[in-house]
PDB file with SEQRES, HELIX, SHEET and CRYST1 records, atoms N, CA, C and O in Angstrom:
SEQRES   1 A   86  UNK UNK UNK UNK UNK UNK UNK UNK UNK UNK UNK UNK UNK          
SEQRES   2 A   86  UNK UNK UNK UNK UNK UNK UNK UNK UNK UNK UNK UNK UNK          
SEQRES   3 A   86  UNK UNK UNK UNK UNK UNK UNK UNK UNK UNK UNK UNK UNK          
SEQRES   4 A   86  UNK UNK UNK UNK UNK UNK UNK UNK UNK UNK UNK UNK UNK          
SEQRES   5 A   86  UNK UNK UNK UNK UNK UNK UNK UNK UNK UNK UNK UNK UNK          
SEQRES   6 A   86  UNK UNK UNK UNK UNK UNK UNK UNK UNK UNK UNK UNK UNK          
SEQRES   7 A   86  UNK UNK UNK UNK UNK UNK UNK UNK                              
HELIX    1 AA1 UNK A    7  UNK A   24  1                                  18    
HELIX    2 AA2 UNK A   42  UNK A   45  1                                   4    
HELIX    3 AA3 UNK A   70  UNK A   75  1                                   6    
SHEET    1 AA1 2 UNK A  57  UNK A  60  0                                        
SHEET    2 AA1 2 UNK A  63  UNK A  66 -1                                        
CRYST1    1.000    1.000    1.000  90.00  90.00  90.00 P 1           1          
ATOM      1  N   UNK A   1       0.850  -1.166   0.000  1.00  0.00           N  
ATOM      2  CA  UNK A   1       0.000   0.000   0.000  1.00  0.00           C  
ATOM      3  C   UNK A   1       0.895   1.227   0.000  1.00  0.00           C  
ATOM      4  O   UNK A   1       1.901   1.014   0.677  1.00  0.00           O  
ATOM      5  N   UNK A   2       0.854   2.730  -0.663  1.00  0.00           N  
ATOM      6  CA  UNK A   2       1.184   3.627  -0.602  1.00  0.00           C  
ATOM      7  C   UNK A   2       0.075   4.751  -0.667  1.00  0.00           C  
ATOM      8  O   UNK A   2      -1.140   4.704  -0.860  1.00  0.00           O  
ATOM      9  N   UNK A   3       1.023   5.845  -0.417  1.00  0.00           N  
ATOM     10  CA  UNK A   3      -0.027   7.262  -0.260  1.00  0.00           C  
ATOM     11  C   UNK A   3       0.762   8.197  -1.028  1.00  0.00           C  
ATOM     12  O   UNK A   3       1.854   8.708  -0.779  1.00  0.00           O  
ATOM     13  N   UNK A   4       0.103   8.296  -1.860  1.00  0.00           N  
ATOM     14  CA  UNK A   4       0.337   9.554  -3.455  1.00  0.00           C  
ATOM     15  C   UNK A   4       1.883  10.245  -2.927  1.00  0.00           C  
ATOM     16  O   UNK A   4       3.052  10.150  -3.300  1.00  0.00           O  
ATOM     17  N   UNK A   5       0.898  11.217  -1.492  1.00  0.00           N  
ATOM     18  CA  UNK A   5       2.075  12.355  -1.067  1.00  0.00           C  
ATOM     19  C   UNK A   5       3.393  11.633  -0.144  1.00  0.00           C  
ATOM     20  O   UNK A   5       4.297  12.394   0.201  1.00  0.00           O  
ATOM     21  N   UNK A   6       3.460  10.480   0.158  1.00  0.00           N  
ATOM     22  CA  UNK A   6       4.508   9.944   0.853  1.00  0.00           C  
ATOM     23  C   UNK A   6       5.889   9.767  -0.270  1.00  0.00           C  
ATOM     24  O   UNK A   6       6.002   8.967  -1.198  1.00  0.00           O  
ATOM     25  N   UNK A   7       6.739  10.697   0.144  1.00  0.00           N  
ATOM     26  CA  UNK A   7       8.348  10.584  -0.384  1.00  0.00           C  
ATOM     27  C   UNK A   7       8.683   9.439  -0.723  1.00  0.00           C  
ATOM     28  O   UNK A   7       9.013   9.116  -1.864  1.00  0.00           O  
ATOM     29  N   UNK A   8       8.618   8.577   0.433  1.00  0.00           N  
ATOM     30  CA  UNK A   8       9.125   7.348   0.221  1.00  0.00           C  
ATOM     31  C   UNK A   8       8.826   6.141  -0.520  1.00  0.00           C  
ATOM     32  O   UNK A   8       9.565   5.257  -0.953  1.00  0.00           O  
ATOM     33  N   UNK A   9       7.180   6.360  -0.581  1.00  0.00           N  
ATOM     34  CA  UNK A   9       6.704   5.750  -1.750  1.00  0.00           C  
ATOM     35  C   UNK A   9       6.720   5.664  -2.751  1.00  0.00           C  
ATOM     36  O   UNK A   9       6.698   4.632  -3.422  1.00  0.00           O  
ATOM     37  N   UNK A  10       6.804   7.691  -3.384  1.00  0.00           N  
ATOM     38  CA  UNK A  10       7.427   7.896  -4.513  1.00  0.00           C  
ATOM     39  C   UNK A  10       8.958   7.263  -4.884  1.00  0.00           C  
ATOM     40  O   UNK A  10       9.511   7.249  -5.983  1.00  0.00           O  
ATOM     41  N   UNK A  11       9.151   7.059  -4.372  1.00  0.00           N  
ATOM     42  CA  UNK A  11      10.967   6.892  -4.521  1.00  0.00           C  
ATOM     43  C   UNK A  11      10.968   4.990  -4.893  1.00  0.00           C  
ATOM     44  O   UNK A  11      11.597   4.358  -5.743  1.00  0.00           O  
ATOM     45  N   UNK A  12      10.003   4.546  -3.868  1.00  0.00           N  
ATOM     46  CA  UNK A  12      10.148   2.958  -4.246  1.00  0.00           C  
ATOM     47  C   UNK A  12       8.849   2.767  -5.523  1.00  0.00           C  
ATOM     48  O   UNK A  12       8.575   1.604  -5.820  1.00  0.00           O  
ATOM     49  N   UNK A  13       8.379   3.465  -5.967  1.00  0.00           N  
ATOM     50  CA  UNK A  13       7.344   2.891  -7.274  1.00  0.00           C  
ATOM     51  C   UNK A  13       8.046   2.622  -8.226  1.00  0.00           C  
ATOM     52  O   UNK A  13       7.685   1.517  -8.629  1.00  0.00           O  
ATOM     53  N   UNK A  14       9.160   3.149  -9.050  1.00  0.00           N  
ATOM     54  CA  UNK A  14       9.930   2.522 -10.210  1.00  0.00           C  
ATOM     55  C   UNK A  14      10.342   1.562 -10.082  1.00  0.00           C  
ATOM     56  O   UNK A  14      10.187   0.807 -11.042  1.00  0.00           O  
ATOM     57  N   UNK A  15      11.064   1.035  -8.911  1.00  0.00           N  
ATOM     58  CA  UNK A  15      11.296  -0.070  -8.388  1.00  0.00           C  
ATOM     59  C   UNK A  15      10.199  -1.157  -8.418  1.00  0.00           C  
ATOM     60  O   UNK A  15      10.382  -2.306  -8.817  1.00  0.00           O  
ATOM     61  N   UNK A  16       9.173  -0.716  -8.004  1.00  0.00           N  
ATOM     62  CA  UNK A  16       7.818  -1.449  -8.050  1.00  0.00           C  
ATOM     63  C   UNK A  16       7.570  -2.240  -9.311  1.00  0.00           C  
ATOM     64  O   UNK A  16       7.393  -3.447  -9.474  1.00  0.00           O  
ATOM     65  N   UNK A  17       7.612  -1.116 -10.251  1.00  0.00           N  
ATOM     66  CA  UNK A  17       7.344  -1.042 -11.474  1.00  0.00           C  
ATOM     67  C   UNK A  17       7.917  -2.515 -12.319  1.00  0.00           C  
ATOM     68  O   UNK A  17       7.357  -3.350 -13.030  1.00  0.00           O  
ATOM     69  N   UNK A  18       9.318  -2.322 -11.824  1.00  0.00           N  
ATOM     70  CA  UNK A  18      10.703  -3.296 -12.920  1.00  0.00           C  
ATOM     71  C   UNK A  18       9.922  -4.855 -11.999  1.00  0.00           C  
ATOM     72  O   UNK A  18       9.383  -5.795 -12.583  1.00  0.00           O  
ATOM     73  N   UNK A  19      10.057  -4.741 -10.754  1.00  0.00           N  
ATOM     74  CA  UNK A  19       9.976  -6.194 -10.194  1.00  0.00           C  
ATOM     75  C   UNK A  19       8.222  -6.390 -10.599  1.00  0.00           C  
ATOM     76  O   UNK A  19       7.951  -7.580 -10.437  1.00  0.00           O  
ATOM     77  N   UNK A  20       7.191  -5.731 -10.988  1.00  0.00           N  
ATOM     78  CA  UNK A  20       5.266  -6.255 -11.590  1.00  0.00           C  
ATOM     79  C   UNK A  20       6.466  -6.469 -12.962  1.00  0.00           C  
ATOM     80  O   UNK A  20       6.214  -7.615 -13.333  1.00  0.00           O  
ATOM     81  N   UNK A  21       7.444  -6.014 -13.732  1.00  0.00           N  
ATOM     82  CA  UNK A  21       7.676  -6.707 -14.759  1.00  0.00           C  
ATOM     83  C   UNK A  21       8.059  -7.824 -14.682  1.00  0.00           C  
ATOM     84  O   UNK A  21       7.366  -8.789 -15.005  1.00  0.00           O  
ATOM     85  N   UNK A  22       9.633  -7.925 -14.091  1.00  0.00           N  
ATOM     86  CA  UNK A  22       9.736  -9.276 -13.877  1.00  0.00           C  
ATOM     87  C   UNK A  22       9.448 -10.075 -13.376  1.00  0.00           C  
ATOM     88  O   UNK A  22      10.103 -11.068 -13.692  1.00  0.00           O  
ATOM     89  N   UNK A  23       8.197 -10.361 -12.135  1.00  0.00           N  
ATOM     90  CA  UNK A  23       7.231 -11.102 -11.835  1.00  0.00           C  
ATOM     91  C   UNK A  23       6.041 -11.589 -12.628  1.00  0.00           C  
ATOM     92  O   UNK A  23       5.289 -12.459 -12.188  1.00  0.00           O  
ATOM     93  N   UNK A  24       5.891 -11.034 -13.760  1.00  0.00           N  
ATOM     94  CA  UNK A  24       5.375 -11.489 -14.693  1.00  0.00           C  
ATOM     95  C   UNK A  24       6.086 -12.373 -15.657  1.00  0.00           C  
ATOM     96  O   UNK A  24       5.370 -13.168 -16.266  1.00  0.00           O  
ATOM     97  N   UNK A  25       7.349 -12.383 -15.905  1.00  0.00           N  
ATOM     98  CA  UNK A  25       7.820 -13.509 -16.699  1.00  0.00           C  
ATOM     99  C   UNK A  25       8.985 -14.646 -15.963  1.00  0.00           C  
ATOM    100  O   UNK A  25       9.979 -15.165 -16.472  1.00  0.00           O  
ATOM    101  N   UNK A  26       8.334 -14.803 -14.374  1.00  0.00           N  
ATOM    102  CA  UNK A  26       8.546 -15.837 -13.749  1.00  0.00           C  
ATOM    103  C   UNK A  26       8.277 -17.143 -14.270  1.00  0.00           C  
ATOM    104  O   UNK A  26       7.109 -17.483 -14.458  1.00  0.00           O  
ATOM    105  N   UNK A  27       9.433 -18.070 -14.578  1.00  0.00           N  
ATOM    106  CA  UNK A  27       9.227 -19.466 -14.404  1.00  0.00           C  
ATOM    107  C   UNK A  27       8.200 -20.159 -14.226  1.00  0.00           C  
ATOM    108  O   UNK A  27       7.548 -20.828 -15.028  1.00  0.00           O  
ATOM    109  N   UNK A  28       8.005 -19.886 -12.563  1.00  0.00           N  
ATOM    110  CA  UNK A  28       6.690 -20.669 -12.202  1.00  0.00           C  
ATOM    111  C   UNK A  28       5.362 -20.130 -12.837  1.00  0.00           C  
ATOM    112  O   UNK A  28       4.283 -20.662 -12.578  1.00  0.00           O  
ATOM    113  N   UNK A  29       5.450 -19.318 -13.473  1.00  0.00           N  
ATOM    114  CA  UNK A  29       4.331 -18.689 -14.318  1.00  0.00           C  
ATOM    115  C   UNK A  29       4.193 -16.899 -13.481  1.00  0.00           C  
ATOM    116  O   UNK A  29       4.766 -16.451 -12.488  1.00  0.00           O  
ATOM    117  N   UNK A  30       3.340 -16.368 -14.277  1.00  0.00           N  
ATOM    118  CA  UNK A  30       3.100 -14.764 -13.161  1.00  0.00           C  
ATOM    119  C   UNK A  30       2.743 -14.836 -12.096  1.00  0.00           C  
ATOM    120  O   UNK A  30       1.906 -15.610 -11.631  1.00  0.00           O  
ATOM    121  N   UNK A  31       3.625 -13.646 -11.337  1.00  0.00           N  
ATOM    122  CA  UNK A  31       3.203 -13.349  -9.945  1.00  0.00           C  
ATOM    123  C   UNK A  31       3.268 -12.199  -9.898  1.00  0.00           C  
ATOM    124  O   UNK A  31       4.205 -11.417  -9.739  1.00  0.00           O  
ATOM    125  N   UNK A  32       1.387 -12.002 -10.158  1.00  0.00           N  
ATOM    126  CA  UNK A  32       0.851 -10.813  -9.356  1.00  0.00           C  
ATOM    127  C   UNK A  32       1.496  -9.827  -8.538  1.00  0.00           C  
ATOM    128  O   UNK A  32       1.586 -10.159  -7.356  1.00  0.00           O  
ATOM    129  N   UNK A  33       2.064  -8.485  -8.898  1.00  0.00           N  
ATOM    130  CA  UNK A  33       2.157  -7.437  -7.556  1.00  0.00           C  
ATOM    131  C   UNK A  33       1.203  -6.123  -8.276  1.00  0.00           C  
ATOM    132  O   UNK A  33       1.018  -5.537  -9.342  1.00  0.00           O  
ATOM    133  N   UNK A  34       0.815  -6.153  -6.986  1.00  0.00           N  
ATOM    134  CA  UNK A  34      -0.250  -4.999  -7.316  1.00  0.00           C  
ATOM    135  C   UNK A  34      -0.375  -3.961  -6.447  1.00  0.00           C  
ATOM    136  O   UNK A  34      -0.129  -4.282  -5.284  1.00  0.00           O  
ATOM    137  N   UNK A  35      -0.759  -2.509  -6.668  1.00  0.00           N  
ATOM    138  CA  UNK A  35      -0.201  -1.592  -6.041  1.00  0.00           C  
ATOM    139  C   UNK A  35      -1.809  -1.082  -5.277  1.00  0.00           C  
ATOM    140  O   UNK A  35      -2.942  -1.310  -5.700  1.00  0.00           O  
ATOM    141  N   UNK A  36      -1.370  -0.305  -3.986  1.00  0.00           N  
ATOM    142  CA  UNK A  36      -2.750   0.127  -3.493  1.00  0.00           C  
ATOM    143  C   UNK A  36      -2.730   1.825  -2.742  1.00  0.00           C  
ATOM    144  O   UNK A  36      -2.101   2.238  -1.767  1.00  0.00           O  
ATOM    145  N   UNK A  37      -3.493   2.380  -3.473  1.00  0.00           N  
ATOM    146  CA  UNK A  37      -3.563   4.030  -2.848  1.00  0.00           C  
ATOM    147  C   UNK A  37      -4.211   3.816  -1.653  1.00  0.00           C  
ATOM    148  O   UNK A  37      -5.431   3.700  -1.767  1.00  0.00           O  
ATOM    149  N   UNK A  38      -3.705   3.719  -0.406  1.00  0.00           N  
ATOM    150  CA  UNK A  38      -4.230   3.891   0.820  1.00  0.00           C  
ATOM    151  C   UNK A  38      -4.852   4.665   1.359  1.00  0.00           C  
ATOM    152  O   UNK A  38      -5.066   4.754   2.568  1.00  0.00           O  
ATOM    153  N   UNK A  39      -5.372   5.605   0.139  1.00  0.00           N  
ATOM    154  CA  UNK A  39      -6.290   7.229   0.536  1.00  0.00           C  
ATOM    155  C   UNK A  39      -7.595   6.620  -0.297  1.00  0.00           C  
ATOM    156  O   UNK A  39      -8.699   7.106  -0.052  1.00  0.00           O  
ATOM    157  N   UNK A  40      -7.485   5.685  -1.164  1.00  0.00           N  
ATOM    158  CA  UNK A  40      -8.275   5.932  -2.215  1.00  0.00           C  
ATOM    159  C   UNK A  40      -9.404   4.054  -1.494  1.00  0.00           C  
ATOM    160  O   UNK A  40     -10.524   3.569  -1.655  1.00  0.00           O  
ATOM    161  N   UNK A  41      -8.293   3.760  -0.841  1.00  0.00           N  
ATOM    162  CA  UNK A  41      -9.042   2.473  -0.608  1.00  0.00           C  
ATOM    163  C   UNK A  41      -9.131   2.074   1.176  1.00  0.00           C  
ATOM    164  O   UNK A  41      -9.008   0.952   1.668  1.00  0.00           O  
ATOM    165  N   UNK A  42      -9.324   3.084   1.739  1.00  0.00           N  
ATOM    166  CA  UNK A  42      -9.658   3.337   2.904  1.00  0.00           C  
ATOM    167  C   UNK A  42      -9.773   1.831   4.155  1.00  0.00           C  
ATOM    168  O   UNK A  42      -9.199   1.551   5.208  1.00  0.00           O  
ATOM    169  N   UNK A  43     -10.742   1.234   3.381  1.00  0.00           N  
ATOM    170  CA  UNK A  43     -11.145  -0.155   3.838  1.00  0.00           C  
ATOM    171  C   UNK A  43     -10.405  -0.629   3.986  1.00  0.00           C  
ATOM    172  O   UNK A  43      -9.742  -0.474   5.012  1.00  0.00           O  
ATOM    173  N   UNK A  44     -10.104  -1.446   3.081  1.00  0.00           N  
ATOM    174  CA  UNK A  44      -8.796  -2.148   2.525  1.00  0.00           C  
ATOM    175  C   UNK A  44      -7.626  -1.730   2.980  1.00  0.00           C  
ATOM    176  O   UNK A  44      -6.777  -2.540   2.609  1.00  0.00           O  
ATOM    177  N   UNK A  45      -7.219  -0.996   3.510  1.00  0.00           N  
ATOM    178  CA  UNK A  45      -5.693  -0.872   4.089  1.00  0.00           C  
ATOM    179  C   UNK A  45      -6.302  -0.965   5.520  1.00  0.00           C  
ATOM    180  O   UNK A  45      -5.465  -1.626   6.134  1.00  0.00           O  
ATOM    181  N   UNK A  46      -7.459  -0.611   6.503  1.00  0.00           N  
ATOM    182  CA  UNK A  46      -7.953  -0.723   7.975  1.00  0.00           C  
ATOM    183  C   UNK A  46      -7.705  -2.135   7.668  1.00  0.00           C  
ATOM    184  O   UNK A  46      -6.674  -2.545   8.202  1.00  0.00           O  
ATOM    185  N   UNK A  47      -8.523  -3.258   6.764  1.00  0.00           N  
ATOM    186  CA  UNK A  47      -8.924  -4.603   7.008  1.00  0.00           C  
ATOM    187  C   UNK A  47      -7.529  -5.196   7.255  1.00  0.00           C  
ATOM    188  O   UNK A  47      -7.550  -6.040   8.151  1.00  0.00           O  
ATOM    189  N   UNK A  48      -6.187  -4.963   6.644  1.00  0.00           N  
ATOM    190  CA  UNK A  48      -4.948  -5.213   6.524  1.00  0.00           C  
ATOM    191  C   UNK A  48      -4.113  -4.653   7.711  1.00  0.00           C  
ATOM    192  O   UNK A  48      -3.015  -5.063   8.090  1.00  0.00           O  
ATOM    193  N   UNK A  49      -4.943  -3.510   8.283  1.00  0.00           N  
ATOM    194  CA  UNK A  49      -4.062  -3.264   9.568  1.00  0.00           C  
ATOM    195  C   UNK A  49      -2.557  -2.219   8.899  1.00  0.00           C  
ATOM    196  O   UNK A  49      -1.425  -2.542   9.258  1.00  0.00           O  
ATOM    197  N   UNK A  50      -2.733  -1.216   8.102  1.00  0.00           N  
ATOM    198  CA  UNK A  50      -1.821  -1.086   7.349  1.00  0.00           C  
ATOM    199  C   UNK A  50      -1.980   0.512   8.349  1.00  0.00           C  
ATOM    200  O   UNK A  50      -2.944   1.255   8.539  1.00  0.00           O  
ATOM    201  N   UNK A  51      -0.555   0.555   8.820  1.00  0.00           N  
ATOM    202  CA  UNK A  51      -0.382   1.811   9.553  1.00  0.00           C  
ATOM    203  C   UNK A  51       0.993   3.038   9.240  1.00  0.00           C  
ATOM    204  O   UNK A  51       1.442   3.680  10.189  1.00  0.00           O  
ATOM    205  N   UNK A  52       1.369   3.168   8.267  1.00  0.00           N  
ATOM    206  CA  UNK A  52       2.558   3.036   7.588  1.00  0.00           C  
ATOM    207  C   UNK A  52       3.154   2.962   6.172  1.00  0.00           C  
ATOM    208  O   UNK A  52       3.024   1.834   5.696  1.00  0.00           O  
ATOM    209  N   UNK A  53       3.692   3.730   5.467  1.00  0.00           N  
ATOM    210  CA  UNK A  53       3.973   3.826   4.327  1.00  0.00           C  
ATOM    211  C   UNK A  53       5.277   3.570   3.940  1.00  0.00           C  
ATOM    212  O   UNK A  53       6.038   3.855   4.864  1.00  0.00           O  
ATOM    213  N   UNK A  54       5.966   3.072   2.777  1.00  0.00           N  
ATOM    214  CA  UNK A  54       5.081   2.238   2.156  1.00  0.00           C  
ATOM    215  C   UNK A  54       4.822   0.867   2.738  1.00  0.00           C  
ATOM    216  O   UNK A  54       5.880   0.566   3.290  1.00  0.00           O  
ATOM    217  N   UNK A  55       4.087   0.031   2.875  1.00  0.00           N  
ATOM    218  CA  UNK A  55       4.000  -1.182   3.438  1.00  0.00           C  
ATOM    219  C   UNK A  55       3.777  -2.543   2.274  1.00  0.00           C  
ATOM    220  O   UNK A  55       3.033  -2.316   1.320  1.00  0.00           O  
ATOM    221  N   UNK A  56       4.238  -3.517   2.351  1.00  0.00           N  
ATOM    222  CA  UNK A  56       4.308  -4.404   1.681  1.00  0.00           C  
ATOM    223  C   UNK A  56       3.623  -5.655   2.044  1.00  0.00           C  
ATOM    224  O   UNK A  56       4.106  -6.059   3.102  1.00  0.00           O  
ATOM    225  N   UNK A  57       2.773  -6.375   1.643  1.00  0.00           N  
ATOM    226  CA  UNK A  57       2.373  -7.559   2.215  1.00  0.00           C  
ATOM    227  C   UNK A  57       2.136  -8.734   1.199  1.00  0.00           C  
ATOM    228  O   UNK A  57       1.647  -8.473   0.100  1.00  0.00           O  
ATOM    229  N   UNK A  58       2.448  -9.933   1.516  1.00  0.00           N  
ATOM    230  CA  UNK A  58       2.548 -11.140   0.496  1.00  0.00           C  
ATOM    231  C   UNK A  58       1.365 -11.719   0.692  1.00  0.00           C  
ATOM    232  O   UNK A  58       0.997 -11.824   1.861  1.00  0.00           O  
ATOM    233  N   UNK A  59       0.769 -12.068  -0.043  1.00  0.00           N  
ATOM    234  CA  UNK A  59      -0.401 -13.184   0.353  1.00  0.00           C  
ATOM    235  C   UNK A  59       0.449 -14.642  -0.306  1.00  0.00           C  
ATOM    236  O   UNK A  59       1.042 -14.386  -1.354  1.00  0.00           O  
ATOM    237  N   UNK A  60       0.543 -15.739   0.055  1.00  0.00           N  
ATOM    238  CA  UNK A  60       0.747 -16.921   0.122  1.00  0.00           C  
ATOM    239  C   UNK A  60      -0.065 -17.996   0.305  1.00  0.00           C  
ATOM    240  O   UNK A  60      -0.040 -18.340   1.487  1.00  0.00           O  
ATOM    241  N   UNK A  61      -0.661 -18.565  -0.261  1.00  0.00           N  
ATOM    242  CA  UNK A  61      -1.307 -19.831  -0.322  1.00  0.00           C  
ATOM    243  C   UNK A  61      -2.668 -19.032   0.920  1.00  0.00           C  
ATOM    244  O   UNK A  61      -2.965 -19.637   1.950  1.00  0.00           O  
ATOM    245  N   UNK A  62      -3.065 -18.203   0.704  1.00  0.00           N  
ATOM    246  CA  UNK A  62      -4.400 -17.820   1.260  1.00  0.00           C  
ATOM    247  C   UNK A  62      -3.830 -16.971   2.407  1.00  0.00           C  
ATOM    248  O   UNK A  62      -4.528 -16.097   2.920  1.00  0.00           O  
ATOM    249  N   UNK A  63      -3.028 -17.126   2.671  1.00  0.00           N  
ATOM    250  CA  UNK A  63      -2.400 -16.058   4.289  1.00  0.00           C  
ATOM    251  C   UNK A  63      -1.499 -15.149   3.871  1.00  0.00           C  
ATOM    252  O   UNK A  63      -0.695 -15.256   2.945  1.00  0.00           O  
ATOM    253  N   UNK A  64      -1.692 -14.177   4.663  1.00  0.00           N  
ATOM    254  CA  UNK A  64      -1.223 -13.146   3.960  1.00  0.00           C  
ATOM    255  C   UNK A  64       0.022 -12.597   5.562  1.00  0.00           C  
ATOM    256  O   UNK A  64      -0.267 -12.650   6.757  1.00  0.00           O  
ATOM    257  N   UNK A  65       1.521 -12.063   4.839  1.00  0.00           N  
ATOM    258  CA  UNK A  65       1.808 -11.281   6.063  1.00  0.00           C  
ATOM    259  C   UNK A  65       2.600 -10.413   5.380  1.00  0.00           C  
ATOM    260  O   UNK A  65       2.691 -10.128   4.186  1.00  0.00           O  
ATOM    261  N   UNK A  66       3.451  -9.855   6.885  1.00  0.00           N  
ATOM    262  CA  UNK A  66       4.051  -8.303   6.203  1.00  0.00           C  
ATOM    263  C   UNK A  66       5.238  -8.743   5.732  1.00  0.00           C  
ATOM    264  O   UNK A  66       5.902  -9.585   6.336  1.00  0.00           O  
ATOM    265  N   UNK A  67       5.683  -8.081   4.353  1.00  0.00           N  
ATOM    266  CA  UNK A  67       6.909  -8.622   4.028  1.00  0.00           C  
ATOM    267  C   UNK A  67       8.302  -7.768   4.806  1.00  0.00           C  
ATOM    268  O   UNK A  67       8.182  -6.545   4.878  1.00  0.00           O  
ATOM    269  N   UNK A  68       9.238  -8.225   5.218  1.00  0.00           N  
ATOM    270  CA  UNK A  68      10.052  -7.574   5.949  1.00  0.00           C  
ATOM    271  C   UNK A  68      11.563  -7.728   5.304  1.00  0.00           C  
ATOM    272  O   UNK A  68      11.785  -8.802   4.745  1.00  0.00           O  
ATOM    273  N   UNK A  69      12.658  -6.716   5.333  1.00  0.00           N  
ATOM    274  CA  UNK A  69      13.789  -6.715   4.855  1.00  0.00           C  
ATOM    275  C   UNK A  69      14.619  -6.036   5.576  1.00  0.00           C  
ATOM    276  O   UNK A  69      14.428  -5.132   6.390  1.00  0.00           O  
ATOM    277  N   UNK A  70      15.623  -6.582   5.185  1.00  0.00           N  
ATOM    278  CA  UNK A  70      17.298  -5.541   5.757  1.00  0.00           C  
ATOM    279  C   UNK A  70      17.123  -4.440   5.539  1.00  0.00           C  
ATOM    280  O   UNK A  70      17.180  -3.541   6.378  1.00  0.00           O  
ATOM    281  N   UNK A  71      16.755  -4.253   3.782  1.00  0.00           N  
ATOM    282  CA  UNK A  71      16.946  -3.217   3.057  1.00  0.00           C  
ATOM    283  C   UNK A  71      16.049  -2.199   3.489  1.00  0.00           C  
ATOM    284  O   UNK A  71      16.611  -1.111   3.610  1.00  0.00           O  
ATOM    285  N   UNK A  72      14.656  -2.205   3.801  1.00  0.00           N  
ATOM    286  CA  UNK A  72      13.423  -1.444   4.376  1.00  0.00           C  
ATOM    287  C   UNK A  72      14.470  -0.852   5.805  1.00  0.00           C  
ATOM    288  O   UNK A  72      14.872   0.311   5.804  1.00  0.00           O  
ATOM    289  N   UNK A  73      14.776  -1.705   6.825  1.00  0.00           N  
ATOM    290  CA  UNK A  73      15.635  -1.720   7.694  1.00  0.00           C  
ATOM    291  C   UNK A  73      16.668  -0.430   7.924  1.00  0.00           C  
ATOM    292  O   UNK A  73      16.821   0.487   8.731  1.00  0.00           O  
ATOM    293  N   UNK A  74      17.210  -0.883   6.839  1.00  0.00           N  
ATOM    294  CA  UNK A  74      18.933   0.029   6.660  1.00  0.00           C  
ATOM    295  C   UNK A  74      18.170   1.473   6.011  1.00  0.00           C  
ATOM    296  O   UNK A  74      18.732   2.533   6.284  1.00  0.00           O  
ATOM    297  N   UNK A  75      17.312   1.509   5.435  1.00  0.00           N  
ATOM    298  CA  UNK A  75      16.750   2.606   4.938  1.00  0.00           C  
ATOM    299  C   UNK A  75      16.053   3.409   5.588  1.00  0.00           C  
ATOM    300  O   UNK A  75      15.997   4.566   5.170  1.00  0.00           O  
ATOM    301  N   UNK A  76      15.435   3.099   6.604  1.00  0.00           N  
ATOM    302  CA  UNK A  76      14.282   3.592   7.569  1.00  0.00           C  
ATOM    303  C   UNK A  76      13.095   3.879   7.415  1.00  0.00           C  
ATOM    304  O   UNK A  76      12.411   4.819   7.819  1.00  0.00           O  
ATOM    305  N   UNK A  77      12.819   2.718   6.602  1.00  0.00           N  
ATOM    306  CA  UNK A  77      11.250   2.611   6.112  1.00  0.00           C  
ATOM    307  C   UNK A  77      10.510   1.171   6.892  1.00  0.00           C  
ATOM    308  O   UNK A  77       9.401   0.930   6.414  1.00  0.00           O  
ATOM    309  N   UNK A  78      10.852   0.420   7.748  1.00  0.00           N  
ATOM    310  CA  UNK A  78      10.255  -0.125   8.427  1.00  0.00           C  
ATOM    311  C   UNK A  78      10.342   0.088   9.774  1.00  0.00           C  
ATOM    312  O   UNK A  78      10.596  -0.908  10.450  1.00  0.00           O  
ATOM    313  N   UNK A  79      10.196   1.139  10.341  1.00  0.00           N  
ATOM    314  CA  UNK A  79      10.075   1.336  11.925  1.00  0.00           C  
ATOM    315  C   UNK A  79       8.411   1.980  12.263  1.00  0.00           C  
ATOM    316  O   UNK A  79       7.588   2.725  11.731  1.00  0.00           O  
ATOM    317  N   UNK A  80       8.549   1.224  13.383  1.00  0.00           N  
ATOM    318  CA  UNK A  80       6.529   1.443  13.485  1.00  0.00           C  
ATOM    319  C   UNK A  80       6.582   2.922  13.583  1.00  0.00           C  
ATOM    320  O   UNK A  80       7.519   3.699  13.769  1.00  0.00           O  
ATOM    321  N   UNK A  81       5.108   3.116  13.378  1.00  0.00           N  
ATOM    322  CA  UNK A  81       4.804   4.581  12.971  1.00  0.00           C  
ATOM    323  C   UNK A  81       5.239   5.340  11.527  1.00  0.00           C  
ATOM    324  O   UNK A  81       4.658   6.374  11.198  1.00  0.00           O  
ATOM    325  N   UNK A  82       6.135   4.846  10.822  1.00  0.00           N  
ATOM    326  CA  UNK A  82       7.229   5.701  10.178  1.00  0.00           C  
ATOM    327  C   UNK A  82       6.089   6.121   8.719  1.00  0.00           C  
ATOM    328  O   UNK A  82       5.474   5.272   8.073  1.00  0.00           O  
ATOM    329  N   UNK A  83       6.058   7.248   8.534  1.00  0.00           N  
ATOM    330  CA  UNK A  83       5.254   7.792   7.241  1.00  0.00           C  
ATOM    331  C   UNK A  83       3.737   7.389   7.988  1.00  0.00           C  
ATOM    332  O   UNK A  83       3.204   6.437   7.419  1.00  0.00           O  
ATOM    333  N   UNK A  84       3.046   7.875   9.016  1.00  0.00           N  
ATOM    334  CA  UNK A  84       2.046   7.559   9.438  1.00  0.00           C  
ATOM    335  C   UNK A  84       1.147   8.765   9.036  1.00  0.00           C  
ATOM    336  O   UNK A  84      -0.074   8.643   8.943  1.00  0.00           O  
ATOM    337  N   UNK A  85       1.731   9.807   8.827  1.00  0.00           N  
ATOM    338  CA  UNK A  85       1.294  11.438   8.434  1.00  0.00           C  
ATOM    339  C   UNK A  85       2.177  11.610   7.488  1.00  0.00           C  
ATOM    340  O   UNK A  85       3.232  12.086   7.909  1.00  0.00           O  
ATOM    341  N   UNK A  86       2.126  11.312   5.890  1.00  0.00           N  
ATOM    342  CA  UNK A  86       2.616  12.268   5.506  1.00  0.00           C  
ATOM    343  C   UNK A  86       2.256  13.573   4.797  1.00  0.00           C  
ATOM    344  O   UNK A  86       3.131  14.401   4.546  1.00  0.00           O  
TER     345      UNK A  86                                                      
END                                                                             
């Protein structure tokens, strides 16, 4: 999920962009990434518990969780609260 005016979101969408490409010409066949305006879909980011920008989540064989990294980490885009107002 992202929010239009969040910096940081802007900054990871091209990125976004290359990996919905090459997840589409995966091996195991396509894998789906799909992007979500968290202003625009209100529900849907409460039902997900999404408090935080940008946030990432995998769904897997019906369960879904938060995806987590070094890289989010070393960057300072996964600490609670972080982009809660932007």
């Amino acid at each position: 999920m992202y929010v239009n005016r969040c910096g940081h979101c802007k900054r990871m969408l091209p990125e976004f962009e290359k990996a919905a490409q090459e997840l589409k010409k995966s091996r195991e066949g396509p894998i789906p990434l799909a992007k979500v305006d968290a202003t625009a879909e209100t529900d849907l980011a409460s039902m997900y518990e999404v408090t935080g920008y940008p946030t990432i989540k995998v769904f897997r064989k019906g369960k879904v969780s938060n995806y987590k990294s070094d890289a989010r980490e070393k960057w300072g885009m996964y600490l609670p609260g972080f982009c809660e107002v932007c």
